[in-house]
VEXMI-442506 format. One record per residue (C-alpha): residue number from 1; x, y, z; residue in three letters. Coordinates in steps of 0.001 Angstrom, whole numbers. Last residue first. Layout:
N
+-------+---------+---------+---------+------+
! nuvex !       x !       y !       z ! sefi !
+-------+---------+---------+---------+------+
!   NUM !       X !       Y !       Z !  ALA !
...
+-------+---------+---------+---------+------+
! end
This chain:
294
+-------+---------+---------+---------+------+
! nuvex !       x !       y !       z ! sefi !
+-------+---------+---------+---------+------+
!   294 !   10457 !   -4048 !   21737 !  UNK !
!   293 !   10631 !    -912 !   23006 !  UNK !
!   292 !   13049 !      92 !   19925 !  UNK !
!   291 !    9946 !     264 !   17723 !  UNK !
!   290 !   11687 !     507 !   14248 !  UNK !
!   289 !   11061 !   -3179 !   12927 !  UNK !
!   288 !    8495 !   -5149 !   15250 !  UNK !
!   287 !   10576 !   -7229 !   17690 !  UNK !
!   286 !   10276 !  -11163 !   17277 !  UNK !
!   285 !    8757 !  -13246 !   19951 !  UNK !
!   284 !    9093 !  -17074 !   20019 !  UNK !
!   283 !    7026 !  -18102 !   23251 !  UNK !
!   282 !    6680 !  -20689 !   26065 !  UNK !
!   281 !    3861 !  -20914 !   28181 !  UNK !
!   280 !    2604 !  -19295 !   31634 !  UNK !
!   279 !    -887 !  -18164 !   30150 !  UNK !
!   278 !   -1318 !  -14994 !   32636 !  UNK !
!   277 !    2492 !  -14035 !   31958 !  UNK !
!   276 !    2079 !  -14107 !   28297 !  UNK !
!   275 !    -539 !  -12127 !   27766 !  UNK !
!   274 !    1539 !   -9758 !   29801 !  UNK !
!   273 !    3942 !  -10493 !   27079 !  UNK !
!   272 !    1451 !   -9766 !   23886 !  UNK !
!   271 !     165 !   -6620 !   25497 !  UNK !
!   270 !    4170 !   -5552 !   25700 !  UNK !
!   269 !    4378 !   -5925 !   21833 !  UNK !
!   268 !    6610 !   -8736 !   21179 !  UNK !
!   267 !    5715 !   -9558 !   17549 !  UNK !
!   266 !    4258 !  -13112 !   17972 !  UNK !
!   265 !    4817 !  -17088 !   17825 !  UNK !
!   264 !    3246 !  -18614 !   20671 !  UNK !
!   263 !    4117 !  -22212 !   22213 !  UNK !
!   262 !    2296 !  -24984 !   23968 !  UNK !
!   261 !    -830 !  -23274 !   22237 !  UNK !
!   260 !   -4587 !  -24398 !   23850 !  UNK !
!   259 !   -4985 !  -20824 !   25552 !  UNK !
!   258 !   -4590 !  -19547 !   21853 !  UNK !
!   257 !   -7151 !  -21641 !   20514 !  UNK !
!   256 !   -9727 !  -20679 !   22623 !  UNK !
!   255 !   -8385 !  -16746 !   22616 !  UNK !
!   254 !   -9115 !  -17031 !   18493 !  UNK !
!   253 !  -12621 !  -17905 !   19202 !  UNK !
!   252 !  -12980 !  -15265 !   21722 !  UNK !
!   251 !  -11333 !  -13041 !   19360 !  UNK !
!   250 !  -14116 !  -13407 !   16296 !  UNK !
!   249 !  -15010 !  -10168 !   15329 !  UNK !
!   248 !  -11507 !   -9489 !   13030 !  UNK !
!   247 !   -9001 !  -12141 !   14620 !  UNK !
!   246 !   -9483 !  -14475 !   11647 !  UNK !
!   245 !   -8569 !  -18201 !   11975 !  UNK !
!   244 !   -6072 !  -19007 !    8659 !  UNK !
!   243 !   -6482 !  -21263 !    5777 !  UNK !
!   242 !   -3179 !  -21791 !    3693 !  UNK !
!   241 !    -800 !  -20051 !    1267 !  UNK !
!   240 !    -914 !  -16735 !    3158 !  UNK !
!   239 !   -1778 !  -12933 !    2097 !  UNK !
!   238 !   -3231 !  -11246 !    4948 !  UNK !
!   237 !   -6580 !   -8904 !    4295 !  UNK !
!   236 !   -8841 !  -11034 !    7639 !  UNK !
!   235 !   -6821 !  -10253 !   10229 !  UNK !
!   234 !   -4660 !  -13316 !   12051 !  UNK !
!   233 !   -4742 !  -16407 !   13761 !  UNK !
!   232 !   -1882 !  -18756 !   12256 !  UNK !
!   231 !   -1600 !  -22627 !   13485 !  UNK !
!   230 !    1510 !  -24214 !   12612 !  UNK !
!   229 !    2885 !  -27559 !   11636 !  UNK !
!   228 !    -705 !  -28949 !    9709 !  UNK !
!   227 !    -112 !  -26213 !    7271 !  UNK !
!   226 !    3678 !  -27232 !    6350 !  UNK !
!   225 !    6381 !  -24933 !    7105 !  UNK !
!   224 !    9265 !  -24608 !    4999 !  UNK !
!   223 !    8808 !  -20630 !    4691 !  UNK !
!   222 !    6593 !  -19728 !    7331 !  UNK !
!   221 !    7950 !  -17478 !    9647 !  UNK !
!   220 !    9414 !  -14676 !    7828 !  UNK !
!   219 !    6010 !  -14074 !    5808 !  UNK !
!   218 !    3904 !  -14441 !    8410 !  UNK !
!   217 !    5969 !  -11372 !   10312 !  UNK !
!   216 !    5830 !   -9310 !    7165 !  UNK !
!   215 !    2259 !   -9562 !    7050 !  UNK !
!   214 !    1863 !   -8580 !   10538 !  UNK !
!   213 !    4119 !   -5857 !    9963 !  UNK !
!   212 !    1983 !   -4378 !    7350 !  UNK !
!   211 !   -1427 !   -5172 !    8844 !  UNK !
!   210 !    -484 !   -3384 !   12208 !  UNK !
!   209 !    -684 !   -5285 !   14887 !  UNK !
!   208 !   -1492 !   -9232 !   14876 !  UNK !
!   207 !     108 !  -12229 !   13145 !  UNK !
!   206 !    -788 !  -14379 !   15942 !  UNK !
!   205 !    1202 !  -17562 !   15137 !  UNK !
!   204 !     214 !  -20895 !   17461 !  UNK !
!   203 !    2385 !  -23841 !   17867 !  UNK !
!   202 !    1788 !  -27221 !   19046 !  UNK !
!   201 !   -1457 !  -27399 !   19602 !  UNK !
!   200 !   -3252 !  -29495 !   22090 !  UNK !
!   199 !   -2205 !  -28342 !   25923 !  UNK !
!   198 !   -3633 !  -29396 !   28778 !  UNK !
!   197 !   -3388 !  -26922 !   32039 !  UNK !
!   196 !   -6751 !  -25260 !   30401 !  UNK !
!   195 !   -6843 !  -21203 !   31316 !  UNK !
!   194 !   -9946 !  -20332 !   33366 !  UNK !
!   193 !  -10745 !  -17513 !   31613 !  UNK !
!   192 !  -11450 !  -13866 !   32269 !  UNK !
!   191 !   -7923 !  -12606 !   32706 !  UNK !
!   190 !   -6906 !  -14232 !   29438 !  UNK !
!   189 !   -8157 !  -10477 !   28221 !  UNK !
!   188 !   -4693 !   -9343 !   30076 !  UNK !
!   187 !   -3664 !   -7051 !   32725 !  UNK !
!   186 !    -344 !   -6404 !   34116 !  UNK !
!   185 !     351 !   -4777 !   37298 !  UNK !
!   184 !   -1739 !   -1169 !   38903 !  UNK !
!   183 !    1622 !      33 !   39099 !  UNK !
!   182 !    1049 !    3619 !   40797 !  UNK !
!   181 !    2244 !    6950 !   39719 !  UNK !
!   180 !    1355 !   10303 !   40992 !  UNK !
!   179 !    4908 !   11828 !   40901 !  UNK !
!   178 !    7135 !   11548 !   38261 !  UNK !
!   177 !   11012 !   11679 !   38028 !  UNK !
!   176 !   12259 !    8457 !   37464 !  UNK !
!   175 !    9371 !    6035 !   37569 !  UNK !
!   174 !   10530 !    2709 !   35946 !  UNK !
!   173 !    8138 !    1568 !   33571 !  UNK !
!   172 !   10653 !    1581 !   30266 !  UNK !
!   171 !   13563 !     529 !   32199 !  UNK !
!   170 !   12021 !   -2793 !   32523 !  UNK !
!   169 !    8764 !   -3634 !   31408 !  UNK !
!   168 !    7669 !   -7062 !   32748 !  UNK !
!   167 !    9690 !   -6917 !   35618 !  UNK !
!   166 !    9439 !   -3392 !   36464 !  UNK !
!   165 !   10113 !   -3751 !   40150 !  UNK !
!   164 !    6863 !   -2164 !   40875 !  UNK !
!   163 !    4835 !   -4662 !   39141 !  UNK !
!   162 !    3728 !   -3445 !   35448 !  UNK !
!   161 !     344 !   -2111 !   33634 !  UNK !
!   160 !    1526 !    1892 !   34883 !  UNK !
!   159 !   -1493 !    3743 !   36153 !  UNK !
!   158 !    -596 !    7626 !   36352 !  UNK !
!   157 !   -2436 !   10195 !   38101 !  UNK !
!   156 !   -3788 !   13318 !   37744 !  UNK !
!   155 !   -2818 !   14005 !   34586 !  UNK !
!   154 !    -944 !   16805 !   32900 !  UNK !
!   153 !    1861 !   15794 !   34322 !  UNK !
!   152 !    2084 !   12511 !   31545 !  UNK !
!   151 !    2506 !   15412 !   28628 !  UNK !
!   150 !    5609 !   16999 !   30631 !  UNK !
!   149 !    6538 !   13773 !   30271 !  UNK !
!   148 !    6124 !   13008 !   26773 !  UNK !
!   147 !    7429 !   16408 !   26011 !  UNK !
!   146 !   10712 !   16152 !   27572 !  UNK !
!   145 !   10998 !   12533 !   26262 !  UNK !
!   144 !   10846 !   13651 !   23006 !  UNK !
!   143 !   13170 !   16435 !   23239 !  UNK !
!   142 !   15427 !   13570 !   24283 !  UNK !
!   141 !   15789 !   12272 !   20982 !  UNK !
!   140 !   19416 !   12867 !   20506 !  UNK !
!   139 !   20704 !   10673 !   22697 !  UNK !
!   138 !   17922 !    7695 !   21404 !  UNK !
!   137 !   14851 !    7141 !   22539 !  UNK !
!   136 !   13023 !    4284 !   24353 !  UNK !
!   135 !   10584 !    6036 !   26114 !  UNK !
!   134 !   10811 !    6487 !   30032 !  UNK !
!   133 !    7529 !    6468 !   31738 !  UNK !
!   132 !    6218 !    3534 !   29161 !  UNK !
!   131 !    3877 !     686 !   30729 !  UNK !
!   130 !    1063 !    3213 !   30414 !  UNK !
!   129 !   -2554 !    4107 !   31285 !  UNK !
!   128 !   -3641 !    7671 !   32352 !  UNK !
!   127 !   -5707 !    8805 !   34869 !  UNK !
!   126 !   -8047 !   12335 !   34641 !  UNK !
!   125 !   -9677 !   13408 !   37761 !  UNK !
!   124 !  -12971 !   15529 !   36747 !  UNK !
!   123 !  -13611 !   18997 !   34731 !  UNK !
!   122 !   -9653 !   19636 !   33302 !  UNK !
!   121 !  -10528 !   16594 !   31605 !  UNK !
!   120 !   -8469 !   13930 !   29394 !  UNK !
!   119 !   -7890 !   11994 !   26481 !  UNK !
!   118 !   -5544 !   14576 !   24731 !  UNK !
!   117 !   -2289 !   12445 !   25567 !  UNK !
!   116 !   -3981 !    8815 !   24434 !  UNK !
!   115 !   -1700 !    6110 !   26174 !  UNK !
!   114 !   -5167 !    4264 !   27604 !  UNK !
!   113 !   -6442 !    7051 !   28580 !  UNK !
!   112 !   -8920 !    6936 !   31935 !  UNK !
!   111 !  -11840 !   10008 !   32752 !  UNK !
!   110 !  -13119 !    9581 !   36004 !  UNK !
!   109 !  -16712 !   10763 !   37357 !  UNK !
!   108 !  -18834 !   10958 !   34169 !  UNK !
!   107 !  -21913 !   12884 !   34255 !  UNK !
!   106 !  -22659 !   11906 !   30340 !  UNK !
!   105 !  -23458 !   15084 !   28659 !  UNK !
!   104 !  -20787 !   17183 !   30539 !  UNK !
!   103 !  -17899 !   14327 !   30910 !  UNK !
!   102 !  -18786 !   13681 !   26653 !  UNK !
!   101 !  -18458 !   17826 !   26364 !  UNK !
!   100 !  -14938 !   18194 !   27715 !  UNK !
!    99 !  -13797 !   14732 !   26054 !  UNK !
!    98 !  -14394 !   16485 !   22849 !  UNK !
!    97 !  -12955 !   19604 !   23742 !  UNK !
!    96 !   -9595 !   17884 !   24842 !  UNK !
!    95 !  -10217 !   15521 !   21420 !  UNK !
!    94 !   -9973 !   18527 !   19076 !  UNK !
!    93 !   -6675 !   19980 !   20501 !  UNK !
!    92 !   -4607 !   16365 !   20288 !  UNK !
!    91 !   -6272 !   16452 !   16217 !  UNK !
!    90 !   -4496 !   19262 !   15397 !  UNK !
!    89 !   -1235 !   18018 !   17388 !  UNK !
!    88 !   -1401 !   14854 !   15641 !  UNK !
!    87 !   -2271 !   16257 !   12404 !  UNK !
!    86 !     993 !   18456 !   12577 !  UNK !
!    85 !    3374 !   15773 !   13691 !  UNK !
!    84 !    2066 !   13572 !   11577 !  UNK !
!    83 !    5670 !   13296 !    9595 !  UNK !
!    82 !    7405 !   12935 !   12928 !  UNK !
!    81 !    5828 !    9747 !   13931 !  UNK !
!    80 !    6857 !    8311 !   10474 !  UNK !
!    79 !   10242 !    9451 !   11339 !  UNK !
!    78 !   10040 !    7895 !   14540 !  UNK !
!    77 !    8647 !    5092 !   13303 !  UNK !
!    76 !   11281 !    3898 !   10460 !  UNK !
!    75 !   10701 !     339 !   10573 !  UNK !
!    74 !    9871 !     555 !    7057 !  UNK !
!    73 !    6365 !    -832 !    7373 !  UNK !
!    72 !    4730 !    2558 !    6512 !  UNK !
!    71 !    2780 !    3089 !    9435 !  UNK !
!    70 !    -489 !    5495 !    9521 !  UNK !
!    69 !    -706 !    8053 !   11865 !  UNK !
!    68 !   -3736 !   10100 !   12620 !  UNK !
!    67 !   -5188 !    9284 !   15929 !  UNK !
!    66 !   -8632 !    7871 !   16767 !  UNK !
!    65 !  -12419 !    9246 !   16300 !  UNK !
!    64 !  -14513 !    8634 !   18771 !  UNK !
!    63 !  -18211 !    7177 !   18524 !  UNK !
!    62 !  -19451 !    6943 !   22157 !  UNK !
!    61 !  -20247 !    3658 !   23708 !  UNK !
!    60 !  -21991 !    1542 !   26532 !  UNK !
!    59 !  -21247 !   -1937 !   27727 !  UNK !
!    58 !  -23955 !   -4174 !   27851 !  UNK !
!    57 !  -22450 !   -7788 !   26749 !  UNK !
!    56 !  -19189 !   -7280 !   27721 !  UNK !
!    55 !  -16412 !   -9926 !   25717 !  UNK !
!    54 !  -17260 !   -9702 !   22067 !  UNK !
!    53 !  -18761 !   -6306 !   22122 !  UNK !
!    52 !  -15057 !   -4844 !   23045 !  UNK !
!    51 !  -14007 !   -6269 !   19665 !  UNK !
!    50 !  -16266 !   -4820 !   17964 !  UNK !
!    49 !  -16123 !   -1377 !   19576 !  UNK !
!    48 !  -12275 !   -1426 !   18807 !  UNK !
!    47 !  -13300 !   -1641 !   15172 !  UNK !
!    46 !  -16071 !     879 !   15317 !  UNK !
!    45 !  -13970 !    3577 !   16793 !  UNK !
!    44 !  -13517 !    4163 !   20473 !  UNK !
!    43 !  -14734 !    5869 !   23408 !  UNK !
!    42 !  -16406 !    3205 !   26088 !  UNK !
!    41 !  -17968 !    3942 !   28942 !  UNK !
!    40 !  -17800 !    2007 !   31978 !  UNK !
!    39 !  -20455 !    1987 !   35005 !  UNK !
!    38 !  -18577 !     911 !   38170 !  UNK !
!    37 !  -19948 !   -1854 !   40731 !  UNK !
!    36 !  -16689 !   -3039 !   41620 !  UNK !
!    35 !  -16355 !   -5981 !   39139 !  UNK !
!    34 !  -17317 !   -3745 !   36583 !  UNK !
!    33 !  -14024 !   -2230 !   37255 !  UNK !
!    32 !  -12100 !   -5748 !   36837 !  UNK !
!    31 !  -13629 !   -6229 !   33721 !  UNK !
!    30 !  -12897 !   -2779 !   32428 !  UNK !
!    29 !   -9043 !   -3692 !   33281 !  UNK !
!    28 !   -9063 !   -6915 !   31782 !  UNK !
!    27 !  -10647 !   -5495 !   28652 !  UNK !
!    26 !   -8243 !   -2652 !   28290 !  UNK !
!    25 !   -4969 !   -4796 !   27869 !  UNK !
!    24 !   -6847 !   -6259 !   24453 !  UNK !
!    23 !   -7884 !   -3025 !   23117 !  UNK !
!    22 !   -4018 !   -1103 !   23761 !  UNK !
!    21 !   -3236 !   -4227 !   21803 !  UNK !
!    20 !   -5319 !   -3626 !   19076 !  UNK !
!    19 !   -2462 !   -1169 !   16897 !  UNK !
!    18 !   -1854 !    2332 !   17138 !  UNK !
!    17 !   -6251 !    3273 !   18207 !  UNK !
!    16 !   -5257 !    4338 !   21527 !  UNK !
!    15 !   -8191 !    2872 !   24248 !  UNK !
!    14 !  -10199 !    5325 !   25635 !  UNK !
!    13 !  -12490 !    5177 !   28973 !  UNK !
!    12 !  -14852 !    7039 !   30320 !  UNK !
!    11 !  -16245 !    6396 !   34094 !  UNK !
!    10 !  -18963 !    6434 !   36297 !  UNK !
!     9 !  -18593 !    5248 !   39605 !  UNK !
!     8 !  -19715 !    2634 !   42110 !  UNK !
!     7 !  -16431 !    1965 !   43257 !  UNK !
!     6 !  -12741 !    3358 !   42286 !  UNK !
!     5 !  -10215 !    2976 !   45643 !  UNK !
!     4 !   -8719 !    -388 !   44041 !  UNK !
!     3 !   -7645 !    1028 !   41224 !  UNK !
!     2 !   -5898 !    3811 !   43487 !  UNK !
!     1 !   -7065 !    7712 !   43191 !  UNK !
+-------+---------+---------+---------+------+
! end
């Protein structure tokens, strides 16, 4: 089943909970499903819900609980990855009977995971969202990319957010040795504007992601910086010496002065580049420590 084969349906939909970008690439893709006359619900936690609220004004939602994994701002994600393990997998079993009785109770037709392995049906066709086929692992790491694709087989097909050249992506979207796999392209919130061509502000930071790394990213950035040199739009928690524009509840605020920016400063997340793409400026982008995709 192509994107562009989906009409008039009902579908459920869950966005991974490991930072809001997996939010923020949703949104363009619900919007263009609405667009074809499809009924989307939402399963997220109240956070994501907030956010989603801001941009669909009738958009229905079931209370799901995310992933355990918290990270330490170390830059040592594999290991913190590791250390889960056991909740992960506990709470990868839950969420298959979960999403069993939310297809029963609310007729759905597709079920779509946004990078969440358990987010899926044995009852209906099952779809999952990535820009990652190939994970960026090391030699001796490879057990983990034996499980993450015997984990992507399990669905019925595969959306990867990229062109088929893997432009945006690279390695990490090219299709190896899967079958069932079509790049859908990028998708961005900016999808619903009309993005201005004049540009007012200088330089934008969005100090986004997890709340540790975010922190550590305002901190690098501005030392010798005066307020009036640099916007920041961040959550509402991080420690800076001068007023910021909160992301928490207020992203269509925060998109107005984003599509204003001549320049971005940002943690390259790949939700942050096909941002990118759809607002054709310039950008600073500085990996988060210990996620080698970056």
């Amino acid at each position: 089943m192509k994107l562009i084969e989906i009409h008039n349906r009902r579908i459920l939909l869950s966005p991974l909970n490991w930072g809001m970008g997996h939010v923020s690439r949703c949104i363009g893709l619900i919007n263009e499903l609405r667009k074809a006359d499809n009924h989307v619900i939402i399963a997220c936690n109240e956070e994501q819900k907030e956010v989603f609220n801001g941009y669909f004004e009738d958009l229905e939602f079931i209370n799901h609980e995310g992933y355990p994994f918290k990270f330490k701002g170390k830059g040592n994600f594999s290991w913190d990855l590791i250390k889960c393990g056991r909740k992960l997998l506990k709470r990868h079993k839950q969420e298959r009977l979960e999403v069993s009785a939310m297809v029963d109770e609310h007729q759905i037709d597709y079920v779509i995971s946004d990078h969440r392995y358990g987010f899926r049906s044995e009852k209906v066709k099952s779809i999952l969202i990535t820009h990652q086929l190939c994970l960026p692992v090391l030699w001796f790491e490879f057990p983990v990319q034996f499980i993450h694709t015997k984990l992507l087989r399990k669905f019925d097909r595969i959306w990867v957010m990229d062109y088929p050249d893997s432009r945006l992506a690279g390695r990490l979207s090219r299709n190896e040795d899967l079958h069932s796999v079509d790049y859908i392209g990028p998708f961005s919130r900016f999808q619903l504007y009309e993005i201005p061509e004049i540009k007012t502000i200088e330089e934008v930071l969005i100090a986004s992601g997890p709340q540790i790394y975010a922190q550590q990213l305002i901190d690098k950035t501005i030392k010798g910086i005066r307020p009036n040199q640099l916007r920041i739009i961040g959550n509402s928690g991080l420690n800076i010496p001068w007023k910021i524009e909160h992301i928490s509840g207020s992203w269509r605020q925060s998109d107005e002065i984003i599509m204003k920016a001549k320049k971005i400063i940002s943690h390259s997340g790949y939700s942050t580049l096909m941002d990118l793409h759809y607002l054709k400026i310039g950008a600073d982008l500085i990996a988060t420590p210990g996620q080698r995709e970056q």
